[in-house]
N, C-alpha and C positions, 0 to 999 in steps of 0.2 A: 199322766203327766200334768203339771202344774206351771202355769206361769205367773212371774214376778215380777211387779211393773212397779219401780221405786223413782217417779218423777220429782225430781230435784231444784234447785235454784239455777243450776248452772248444765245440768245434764240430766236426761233422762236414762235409767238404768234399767233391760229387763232379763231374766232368768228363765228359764226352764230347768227345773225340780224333778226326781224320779224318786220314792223311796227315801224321803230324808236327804239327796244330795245332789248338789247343780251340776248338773250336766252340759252346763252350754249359757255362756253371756252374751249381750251385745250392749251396744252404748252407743246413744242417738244425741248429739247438738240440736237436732232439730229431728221430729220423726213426724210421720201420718201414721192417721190410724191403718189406711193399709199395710203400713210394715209387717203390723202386730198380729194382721189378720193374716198374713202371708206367712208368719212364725206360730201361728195356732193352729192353721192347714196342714205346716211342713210335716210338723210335730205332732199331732193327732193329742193337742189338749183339751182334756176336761176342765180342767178348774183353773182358777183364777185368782189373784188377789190385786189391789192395788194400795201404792201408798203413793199421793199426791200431796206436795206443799206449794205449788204455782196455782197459777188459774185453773177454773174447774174444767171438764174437760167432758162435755156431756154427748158428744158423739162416742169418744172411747169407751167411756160407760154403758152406751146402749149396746156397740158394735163385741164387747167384753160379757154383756147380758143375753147378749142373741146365738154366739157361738160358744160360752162357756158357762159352768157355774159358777159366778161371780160374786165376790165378797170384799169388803173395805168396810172404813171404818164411819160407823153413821150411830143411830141411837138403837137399832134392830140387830148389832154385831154381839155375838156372844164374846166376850170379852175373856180368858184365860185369866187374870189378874180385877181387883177390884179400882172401879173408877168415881172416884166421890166428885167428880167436876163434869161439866158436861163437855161431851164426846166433842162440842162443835168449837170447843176453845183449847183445845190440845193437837197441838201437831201431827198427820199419819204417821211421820218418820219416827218420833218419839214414840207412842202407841206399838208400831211396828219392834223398836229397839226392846220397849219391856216385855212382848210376847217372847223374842228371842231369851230374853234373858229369866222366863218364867219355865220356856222351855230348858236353858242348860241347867240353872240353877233355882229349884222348884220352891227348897225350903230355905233360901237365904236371903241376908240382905245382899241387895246388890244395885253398885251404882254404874251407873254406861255414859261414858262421857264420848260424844259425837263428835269430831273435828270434822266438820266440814264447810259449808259456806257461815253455816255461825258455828258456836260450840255450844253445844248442847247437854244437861247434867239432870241425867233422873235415874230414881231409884225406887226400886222394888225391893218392898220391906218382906222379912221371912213371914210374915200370917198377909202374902199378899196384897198388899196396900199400894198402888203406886203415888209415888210422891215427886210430883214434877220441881225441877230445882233452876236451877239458871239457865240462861243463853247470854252469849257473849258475841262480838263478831268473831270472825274465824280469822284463818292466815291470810286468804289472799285478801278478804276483805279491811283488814290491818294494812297491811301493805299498800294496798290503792288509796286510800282514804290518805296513809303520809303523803305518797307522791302528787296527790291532786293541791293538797292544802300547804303541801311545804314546801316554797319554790326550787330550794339546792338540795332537793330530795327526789327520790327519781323510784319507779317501780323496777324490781328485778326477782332475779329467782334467789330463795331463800338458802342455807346451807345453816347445819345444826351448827353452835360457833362452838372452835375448841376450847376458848378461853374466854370469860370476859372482861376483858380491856381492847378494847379495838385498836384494829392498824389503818381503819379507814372506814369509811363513812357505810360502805359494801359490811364491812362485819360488824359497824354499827345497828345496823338493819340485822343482821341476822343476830345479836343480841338483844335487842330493843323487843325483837318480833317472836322471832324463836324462844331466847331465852323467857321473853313477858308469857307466854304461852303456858310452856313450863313451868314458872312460877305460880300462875294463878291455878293453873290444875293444882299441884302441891297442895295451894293453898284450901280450895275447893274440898280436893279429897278430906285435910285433914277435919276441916269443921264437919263433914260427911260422919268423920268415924267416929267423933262427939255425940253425934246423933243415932247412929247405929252400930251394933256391936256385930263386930266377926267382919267387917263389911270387903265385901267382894268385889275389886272394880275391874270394871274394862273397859278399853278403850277402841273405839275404832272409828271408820269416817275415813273418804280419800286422802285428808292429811294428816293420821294417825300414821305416815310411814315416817312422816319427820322428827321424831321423839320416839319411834318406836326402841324400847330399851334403855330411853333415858331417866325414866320415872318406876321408882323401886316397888317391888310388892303389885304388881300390875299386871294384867293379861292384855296385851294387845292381839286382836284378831283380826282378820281381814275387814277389808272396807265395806266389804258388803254383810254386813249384820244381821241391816232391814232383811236383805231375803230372807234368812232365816226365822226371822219372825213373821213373816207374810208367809211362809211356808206352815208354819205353826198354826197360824190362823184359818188358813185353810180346814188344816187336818183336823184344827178343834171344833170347827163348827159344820163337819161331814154329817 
């Protein structure tokens, strides 16, 4: 069994792995490391991986080194994909997204665009290469930032707009946000396929359900990605 610990800006995510497939999530606002030690006992895991983009976290780490084989991303991590930048200035989430996508698609280009607390756009060239591309904020991060700074603007929950002309200030936020979103990936993508031929994209990240189907020529896969490339990681450096 393998566990998948994908520590986030806004949420901690971890996984338990069997064979290639998750068998089992949870999702912590706040966790201890006893949780994860109580999900490593329940579960009789070996191995381990972690992807952390918050503070370090050096109890986990030990208490992840004592009870499993444990691996993340440092300068000693065999890497599946080639890394010309150093390990210490690229995000694990990122890192974690091109393992996944080294594993679905071996010999291609391929770009993974993140919506989550930022948006995030990197690609995996077919001879291997990763090439880290932009970050943007994300939705809800859009969202808070209008309503703090705009006085007759207010935070709410999003909805994809059917049209763009707004009937009110509500579906002006969901074009402004949504629709901006939308566009910039578009645009994103298209200088991407300038730069690589055949290019593969996908999209995923918690708020990849909000546009899922609305952007042509695209894979959207579930939110959880990163596991699947921390699961990768795992298996490639057995």
């Amino acid at each position: 069994m393998n566990l998948l610990i994908d520590i986030g800006n806004s949420l901690t995510k971890v996984a338990i792995s069997n064979n290639k497939k998750i068998i089992k999530e949870f999702k912590f606002k706040k966790f201890e490391v006893s949780d994860l030690i109580n999900i490593i006992n329940e579960h009789n895991i070996t191995f381990s991986a972690l992807s952390n983009v918050s503070k370090p976290n050096d109890s986990l780490v030990k208490a992840l080194k004592e009870k499993t084989v444990f691996f993340s991303f440092n300068k000693n991590t065999k890497l599946p994909f080639i890394l010309n930048h150093d390990i210490n200035e690229v995000g694990h989430d990122r890192l974690a997204l091109m393992c996944a996508a080294k594993r679905d698609f071996p010999d291609k280009n391929v770009l993974v665009i993140d919506l989550g607390t930022c948006i995030t756009y990197d690609i995996k060239s077919s001879d291997n290469i990763y090439n880290p591309g932009g970050i943007s904020p994300g939705l809800k991060m859009r969202i808070k930032s209008i309503s703090q700074d705009a006085f007759n603007l207010f935070e709410t929950d999003l909805d994809y707009p059917k049209k763009f002309i707004a009937d009110d200030t509500k579906t002006s936020l969901d074009i402004g946000v949504l629709g901006g979103i939308k566009f910039e990936i578009e645009g994103f993508i298209k200088q991407y396929e300038s730069l690589f031929d055949n290019l593969i994209v996908v999209i995923t990240g918690g708020d990849s359900k909000f546009l899922s189907g609305k952007i042509k020529n695209t894979i959207f896969t579930n939110s959880n990605y990163i596991f699947k490339g921390l699961d990768y990681l795992i298996e490639y450096n057995k």
